[in-house]
C-alpha positions as CSV (number, residue, x, y, z in Angstrom):
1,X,26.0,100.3,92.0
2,X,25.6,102.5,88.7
3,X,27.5,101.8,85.7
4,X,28.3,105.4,86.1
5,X,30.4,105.2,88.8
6,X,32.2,102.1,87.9
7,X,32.8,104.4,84.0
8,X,34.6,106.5,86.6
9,X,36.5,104.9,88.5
10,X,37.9,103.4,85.6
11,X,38.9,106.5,84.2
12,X,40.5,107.7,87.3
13,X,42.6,104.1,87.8
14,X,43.8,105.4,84.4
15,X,44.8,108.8,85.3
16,X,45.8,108.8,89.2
17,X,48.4,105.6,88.9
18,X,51.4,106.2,87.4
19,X,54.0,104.6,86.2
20,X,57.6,105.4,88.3
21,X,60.0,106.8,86.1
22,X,62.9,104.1,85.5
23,X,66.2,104.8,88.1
24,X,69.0,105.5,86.1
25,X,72.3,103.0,86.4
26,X,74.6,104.7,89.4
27,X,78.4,104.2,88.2
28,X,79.6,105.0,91.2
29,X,81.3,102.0,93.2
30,X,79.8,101.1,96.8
31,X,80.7,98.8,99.5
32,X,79.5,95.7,99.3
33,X,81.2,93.2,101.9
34,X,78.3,92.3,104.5
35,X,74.8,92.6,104.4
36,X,72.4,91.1,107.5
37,X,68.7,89.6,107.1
38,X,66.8,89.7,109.8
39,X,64.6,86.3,110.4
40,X,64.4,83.5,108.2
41,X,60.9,83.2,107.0
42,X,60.5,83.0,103.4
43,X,60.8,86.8,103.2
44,X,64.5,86.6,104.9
45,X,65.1,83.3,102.5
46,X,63.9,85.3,99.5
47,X,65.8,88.5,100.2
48,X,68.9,86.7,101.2
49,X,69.3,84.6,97.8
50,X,68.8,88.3,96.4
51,X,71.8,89.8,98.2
52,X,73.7,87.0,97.6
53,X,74.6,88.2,94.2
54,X,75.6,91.2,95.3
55,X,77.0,91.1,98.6
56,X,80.5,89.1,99.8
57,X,78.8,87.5,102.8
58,X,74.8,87.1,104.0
59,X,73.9,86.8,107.5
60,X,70.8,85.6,108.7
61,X,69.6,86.1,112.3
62,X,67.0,83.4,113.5
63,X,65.3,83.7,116.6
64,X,64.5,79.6,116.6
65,X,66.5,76.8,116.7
66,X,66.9,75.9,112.7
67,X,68.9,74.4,110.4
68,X,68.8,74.0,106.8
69,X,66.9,70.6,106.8
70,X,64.6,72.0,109.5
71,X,60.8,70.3,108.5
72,X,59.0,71.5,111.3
73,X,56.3,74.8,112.5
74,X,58.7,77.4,113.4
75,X,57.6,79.4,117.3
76,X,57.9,82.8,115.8
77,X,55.0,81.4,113.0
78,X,51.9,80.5,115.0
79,X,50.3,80.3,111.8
80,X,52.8,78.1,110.4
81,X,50.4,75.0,110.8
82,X,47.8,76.0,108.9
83,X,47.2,76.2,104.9
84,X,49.8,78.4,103.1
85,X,48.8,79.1,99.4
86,X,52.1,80.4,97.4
87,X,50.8,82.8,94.8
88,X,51.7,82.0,90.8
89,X,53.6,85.4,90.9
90,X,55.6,84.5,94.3
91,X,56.2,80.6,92.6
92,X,57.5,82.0,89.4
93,X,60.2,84.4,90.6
94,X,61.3,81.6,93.4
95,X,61.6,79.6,90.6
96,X,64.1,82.1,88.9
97,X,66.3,81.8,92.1
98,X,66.0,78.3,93.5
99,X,66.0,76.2,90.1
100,X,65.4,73.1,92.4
101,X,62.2,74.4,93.8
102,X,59.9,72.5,91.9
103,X,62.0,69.0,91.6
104,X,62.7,69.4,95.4
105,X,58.8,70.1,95.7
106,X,57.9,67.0,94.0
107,X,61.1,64.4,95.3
108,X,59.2,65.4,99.0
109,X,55.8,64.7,98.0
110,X,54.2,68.1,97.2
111,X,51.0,67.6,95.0
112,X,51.1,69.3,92.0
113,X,47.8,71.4,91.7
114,X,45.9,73.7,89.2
115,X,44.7,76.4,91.4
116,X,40.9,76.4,89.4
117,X,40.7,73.0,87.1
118,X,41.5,70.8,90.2
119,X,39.2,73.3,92.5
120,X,35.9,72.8,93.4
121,X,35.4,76.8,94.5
122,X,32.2,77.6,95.9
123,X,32.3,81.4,96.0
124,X,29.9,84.4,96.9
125,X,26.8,81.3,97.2
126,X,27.4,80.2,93.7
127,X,30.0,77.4,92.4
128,X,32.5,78.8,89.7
129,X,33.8,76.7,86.4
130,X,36.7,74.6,87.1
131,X,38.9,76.2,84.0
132,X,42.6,74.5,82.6
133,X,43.9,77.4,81.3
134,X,46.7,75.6,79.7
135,X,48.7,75.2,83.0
136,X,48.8,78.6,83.9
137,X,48.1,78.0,87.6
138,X,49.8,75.3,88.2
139,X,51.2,74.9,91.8
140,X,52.2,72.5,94.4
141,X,50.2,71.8,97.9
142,X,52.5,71.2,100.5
143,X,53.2,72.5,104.4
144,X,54.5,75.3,104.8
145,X,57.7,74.2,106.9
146,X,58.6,72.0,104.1
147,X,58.4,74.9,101.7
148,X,60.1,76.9,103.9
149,X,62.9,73.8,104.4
150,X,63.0,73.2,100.7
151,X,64.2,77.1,99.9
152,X,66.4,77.6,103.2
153,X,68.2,74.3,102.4
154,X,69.2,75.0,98.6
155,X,69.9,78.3,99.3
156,X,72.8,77.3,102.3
157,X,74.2,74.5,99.9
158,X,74.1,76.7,96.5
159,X,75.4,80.2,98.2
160,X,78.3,79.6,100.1
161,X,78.3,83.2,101.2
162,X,75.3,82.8,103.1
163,X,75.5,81.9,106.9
164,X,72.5,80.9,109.0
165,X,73.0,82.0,112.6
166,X,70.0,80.1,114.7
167,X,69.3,81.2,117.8
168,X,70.4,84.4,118.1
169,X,67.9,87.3,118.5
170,X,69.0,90.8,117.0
171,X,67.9,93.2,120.4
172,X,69.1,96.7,118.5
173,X,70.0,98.0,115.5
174,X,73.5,100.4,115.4
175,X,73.9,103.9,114.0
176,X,76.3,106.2,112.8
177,X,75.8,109.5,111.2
178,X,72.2,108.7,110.2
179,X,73.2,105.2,108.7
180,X,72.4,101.5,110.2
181,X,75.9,100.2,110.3
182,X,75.4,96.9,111.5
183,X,72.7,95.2,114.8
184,X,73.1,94.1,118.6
185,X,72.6,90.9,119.0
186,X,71.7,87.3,121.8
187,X,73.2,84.2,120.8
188,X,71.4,81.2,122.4
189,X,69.5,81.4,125.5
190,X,72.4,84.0,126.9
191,X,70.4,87.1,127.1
192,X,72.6,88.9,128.8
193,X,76.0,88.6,127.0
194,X,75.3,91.3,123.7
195,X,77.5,90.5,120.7
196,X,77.2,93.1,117.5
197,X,77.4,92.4,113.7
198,X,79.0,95.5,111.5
199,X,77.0,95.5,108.1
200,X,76.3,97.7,105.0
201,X,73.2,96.9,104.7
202,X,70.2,95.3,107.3
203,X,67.0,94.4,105.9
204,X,64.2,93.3,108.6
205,X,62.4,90.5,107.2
206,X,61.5,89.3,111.2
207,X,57.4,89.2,110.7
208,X,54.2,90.5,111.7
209,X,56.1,90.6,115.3
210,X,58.8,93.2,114.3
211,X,60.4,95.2,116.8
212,X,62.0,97.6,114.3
213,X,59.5,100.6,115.7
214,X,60.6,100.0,118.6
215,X,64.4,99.8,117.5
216,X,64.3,103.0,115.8
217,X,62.4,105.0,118.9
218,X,65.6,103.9,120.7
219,X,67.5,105.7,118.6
220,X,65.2,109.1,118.4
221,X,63.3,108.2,115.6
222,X,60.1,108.6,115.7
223,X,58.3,104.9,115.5
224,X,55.7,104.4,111.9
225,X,52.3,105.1,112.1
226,X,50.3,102.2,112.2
227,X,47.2,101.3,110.2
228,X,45.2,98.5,111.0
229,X,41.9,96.7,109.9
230,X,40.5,94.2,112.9
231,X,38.2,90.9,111.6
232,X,38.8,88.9,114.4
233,X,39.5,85.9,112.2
234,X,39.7,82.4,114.0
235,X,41.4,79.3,111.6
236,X,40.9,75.8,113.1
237,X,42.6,72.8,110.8
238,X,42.5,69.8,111.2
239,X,44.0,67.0,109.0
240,X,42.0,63.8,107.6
241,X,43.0,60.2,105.8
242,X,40.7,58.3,103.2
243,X,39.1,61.9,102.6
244,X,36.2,61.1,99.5
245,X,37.4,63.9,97.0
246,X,35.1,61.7,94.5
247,X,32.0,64.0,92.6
248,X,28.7,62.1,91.6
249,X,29.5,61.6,88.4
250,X,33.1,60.2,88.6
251,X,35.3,63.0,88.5
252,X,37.1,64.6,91.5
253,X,38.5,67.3,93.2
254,X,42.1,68.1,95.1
255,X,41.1,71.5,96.4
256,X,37.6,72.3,97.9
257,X,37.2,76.2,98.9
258,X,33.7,77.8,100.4
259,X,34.4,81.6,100.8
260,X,31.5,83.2,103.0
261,X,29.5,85.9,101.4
262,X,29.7,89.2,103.9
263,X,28.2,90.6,105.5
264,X,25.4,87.3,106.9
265,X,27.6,85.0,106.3
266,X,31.3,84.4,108.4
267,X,32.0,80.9,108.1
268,X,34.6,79.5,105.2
269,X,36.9,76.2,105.0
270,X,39.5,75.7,102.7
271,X,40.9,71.4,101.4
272,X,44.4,70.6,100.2
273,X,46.4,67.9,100.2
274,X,49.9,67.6,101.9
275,X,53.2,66.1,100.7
276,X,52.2,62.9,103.2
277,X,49.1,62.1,101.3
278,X,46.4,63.1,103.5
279,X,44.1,66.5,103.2
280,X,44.9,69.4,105.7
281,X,40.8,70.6,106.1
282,X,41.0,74.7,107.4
283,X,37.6,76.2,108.8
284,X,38.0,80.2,108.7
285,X,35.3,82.3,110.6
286,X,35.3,86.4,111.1
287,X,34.4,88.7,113.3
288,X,34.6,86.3,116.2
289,X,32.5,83.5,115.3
290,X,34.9,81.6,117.7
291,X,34.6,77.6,118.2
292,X,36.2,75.3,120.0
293,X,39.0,73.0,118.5
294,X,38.0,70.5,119.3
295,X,36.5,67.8,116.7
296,X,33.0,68.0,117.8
297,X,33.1,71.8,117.1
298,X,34.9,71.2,114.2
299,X,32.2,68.5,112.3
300,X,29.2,70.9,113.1
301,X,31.0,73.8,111.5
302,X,31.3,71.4,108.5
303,X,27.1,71.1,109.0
304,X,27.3,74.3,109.0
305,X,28.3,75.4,105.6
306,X,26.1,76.7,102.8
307,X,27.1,73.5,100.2
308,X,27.4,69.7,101.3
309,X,30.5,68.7,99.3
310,X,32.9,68.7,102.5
311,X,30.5,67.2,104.8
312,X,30.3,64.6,102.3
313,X,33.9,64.0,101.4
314,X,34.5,63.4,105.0
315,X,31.4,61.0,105.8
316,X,33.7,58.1,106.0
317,X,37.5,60.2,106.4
318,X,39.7,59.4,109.6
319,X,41.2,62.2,111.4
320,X,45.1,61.9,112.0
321,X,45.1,65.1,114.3
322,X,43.4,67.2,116.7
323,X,41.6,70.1,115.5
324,X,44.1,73.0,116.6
325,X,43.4,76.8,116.4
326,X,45.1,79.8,115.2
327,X,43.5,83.3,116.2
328,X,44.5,86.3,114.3
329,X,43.2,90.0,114.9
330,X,43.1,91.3,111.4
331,X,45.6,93.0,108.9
332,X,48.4,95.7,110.0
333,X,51.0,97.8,108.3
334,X,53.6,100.0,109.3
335,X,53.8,103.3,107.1
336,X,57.7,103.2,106.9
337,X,57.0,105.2,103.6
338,X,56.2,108.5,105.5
339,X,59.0,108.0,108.1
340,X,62.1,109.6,108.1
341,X,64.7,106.7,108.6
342,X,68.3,106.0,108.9
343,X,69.9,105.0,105.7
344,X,70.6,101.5,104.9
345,X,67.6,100.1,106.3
346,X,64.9,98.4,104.6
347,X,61.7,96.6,106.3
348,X,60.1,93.8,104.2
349,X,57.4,91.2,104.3
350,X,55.2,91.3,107.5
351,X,56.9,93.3,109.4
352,X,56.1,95.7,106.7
353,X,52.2,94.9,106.2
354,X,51.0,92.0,107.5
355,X,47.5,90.9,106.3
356,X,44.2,88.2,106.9
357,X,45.5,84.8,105.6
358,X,42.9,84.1,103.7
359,X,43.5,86.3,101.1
360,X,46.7,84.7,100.5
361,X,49.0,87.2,99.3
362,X,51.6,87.5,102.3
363,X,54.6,84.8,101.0
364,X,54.3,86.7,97.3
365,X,54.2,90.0,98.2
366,X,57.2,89.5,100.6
367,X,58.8,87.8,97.3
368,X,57.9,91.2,95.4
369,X,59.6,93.2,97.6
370,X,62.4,91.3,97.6
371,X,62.1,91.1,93.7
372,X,62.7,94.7,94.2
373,X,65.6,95.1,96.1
374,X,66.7,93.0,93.2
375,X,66.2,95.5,91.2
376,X,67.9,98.6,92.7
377,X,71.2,96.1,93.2
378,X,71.4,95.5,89.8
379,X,71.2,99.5,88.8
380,X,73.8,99.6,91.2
381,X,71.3,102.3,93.8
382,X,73.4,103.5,96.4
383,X,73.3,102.3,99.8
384,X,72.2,105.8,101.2
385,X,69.4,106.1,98.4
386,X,68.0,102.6,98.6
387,X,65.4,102.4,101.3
388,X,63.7,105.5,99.8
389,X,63.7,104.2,96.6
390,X,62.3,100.8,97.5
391,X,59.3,102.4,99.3
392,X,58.6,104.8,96.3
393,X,58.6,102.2,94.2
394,X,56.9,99.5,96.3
395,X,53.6,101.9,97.7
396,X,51.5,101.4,94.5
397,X,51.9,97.2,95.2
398,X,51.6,97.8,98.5
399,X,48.5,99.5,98.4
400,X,46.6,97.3,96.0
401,X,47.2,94.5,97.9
402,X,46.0,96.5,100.9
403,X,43.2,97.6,99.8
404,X,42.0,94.3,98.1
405,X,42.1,92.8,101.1
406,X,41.3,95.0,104.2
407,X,38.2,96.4,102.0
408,X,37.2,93.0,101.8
409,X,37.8,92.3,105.8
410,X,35.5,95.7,106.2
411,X,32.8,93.7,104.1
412,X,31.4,92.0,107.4
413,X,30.1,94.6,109.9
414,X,31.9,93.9,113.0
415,X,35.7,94.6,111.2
416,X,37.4,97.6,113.0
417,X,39.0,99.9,110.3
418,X,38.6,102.7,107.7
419,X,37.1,102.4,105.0
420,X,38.3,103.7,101.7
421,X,35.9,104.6,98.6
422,X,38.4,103.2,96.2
423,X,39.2,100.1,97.6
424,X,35.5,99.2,98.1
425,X,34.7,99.8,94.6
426,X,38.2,97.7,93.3
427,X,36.7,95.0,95.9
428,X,33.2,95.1,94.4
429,X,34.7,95.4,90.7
430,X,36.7,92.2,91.5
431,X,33.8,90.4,93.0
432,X,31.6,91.1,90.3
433,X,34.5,90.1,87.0
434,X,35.1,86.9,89.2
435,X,31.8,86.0,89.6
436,X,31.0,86.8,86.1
437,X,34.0,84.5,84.9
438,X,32.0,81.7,86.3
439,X,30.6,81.4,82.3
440,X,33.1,83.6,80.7
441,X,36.9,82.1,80.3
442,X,38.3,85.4,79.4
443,X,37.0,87.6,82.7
444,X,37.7,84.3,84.8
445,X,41.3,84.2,83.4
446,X,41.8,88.2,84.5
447,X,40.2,88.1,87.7
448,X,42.0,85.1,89.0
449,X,45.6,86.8,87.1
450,X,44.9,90.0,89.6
451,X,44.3,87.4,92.3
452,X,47.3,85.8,91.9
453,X,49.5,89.1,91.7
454,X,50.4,88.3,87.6
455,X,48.6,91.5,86.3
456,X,48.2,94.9,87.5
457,X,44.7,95.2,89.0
458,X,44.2,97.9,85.7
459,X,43.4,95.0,83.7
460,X,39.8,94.6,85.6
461,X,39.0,97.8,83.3
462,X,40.2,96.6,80.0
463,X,37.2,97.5,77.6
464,X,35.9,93.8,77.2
465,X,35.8,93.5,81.2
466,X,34.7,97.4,82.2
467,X,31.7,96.4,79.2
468,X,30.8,93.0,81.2
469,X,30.5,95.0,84.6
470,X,28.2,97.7,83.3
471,X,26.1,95.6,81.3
472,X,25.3,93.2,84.7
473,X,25.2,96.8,86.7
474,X,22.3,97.4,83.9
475,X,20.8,94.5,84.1
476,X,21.4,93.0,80.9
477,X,24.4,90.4,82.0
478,X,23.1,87.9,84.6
479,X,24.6,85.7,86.8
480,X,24.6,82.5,86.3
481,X,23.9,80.9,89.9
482,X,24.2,76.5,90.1
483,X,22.7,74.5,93.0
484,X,25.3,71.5,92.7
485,X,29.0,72.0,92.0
486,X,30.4,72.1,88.2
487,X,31.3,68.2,87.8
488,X,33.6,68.0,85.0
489,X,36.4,70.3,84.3
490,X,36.8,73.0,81.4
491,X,39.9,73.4,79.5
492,X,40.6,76.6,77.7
């Protein structure tokens, strides 16, 4: 690609995304007495800790049977099995609201991890330094039920305004004059008997599986449009004992990642360790490059990949489960932002946009929404104003994250979707900084700081960076490309 074009497309990053003006304070007075959260994923957790502040009682519908010490895969998250990676972004601001997080974290056995000094990352066929960047992505390794336990359970003993009602599946939501004024909801397994809630305020936090569109077409509305991008992604995981983690020369690794290079390559696997002390292994394939889970399949995947380091490390490892699978068709979003909508109705999280796992940014950009909502509570936004201001402000998020990852799905040739000029080059640009960083702290410390939602993705075309990518699109940076992975860690 000519440096030309990537001259450009810095420019007009620059010029085409603006800044949203700042909502003035509203000193008007609004009611405030009940507000419901629909679903208790970490989206409904996050959002209801938000409106806790603000609001004199928080109801949470959940589908499943929960309570606050619940440690286990919830039914309405298949994917709740597998490897969940929590964003630096999405850990900082849970931080903010559950104080206990981390201390909680550790007292249960999460591992405490830097995201790229304790990472062996083998990435676009080439390993990438293992940088300490003076703690800066530091994070825990842990289940994600047990996250999920850790921040439902402080936030029912901390916030005593907050109720958890399990079981009990909102079927509706109510209307009056153009305003959601409360839901319809089952209690139990009596799906017959339908009790209603009375609210100021619903927010739908219930996941990918939403039936919001579905609600509002019920009450005339006409449903979202829909955009989707299809990769056919399969996850099997599978988790080991007495996994080697050591490297030749002594050191060692606690996460091990192999991200395929599209479009010949499909196949990827992911290592951490879990609060019990073992490794929870993840093979990822696209565009249907289905196996079987079963642990035959799952060791000649292993064979499979393009570096022996995991093959290795679990030479002599036991397995404590069977492989088990998790199929998902690719990422989804509703466009709530061009709908007209009732008032006092927001959507959040997955049920919002939903996208691939593997790019990781689900649990933090549900966190940044809710970090939002935050936001127009304290300037005091009134209740009729608030869902169009949160979409106004949230689209430019949105989209990055959108486009960083379906652009990145539409890599490999079988992905179903449009295509969009923009995204491919911000994909390409990011590819090219990241791999780049493999020598170079500073671009590594950017690219991974857009990764993990801390920095707008404008800081790929600060001058130092925007330089680096033209001079390897000219040919006079090169690529640095090692056959074995990087041994000993670097601190910067």
């Amino acid at each position: 690609m000519s440096f030309l074009v990537y001259v450009l497309f810095g420019v007009l990053a620059f010029l085409l995304i603006k800044k949203l003006s700042p909502v003035k304070k509203d000193p008007n007075k609004y009611p405030r007495s009940i507000a419901v959260v629909i679903g208790s994923s970490f989206s409904g957790i996050a959002t209801a800790r938000v409106l806790s502040d603000y609001y004199e009682k928080v109801i949470i519908f959940e589908r499943d049977a929960l309570d606050a010490k619940s440690v286990i895969p919830r039914r309405g998250v298949p994917q709740g099995g597998h490897i969940h990676v929590l964003l630096i972004k999405g850990l900082s601001i849970l931080k903010e609201w559950f104080p206990n997080l981390s201390s909680e974290l550790l007292s249960h056995g999460a591992k405490p991890v830097d995201f790229f000094g304790d990472q062996v990352l083998y990435f676009e066929d080439q390993y990438l330094g293992r940088w300490h960047m003076n703690g800066k992505f530091m994070s825990y390794a842990c289940r994600r039920p047990l996250l999920e336990a850790i921040g439902r359970n402080e936030l029912l003993k901390t916030r005593k305004n907050v109720e958890l009602k399990s079981q009990c599946t909102v079927c509706s939501l109510v209307e009056k004059d153009g305003k959601i004024t409360g839901v319809e909801y089952y209690s139990g397994l009596d799906n017959e008997s339908v009790l209603s809630q009375s609210a100021d305020l619903v927010i739908d936090c219930s996941g990918a599986k939403s039936q919001t569109p579905k609600f509002l077409e019920k009450l005339g509305y006409q449903p979202p449009r829909t955009e989707q991008v299809s990769s056919y992604l399969q996850y099997v995981t599978c988790f080991f004992k007495n996994l080697d983690t050591k490297l030749p020369n002594g050191n060692s690794f606690k996460i091990h990642t192999v991200a395929a290079k599209a479009p010949s390559a499909t196949r990827s696997c992911w290592v951490f360790p879990t609060e019990t002390g073992d490794y929870q292994v993840m093979l990822g394939s696209m565009n249907k490059d289905y196996i079987q889970p079963d642990i035959t399949s799952f060791m000649g995947f292993v064979k499979s990949l393009p570096t022996p380091l995991l093959r290795n490390a679990l030479e002599n490892a036991t397995p404590i489960t069977e492989p088990y699978e998790y199929r998902y068709k690719g990422s989804i979003r509703q466009m709530y932002m061009e709908c007209k909508l009732p008032s006092r109705f927001i959507v959040v999280g997955d049920a919002f946009s939903s996208f691939t796992p593997i790019w990781g940014q689900g649990i933090t950009l549900a966190v940044l929404e809710a970090k939002e909502i935050e936001n127009l509570l304290k300037l005091n936004c009134s209740p009729d104003l608030m869902s169009q201001q949160f979409y106004k402000n949230v689209t430019t998020l949105a989209q990055g994250a959108w486009d960083l990852a379906t652009q990145g799905d539409l890599k490999w040739p079988k992905t179903e979707g449009k295509k969009s000029a923009i995204g491919t080059l911000l994909n390409n640009y990011f590819t090219i900084t990241f791999k780049l960083g493999a020598n170079d702290p500073f671009l590594f410390e950017v690219a991974a700081s857009v990764m993990h939602m801390m920095k707008s993705p404008l800081e790929l075309f600060r001058p130092y960076v925007l330089f680096s990518v033209i001079s390897y699109a000219l040919g006079f940076k090169k690529m640095t490309s090692p056959q074995s992975p990087p041994f000993a860690s670097k601190d910067i």
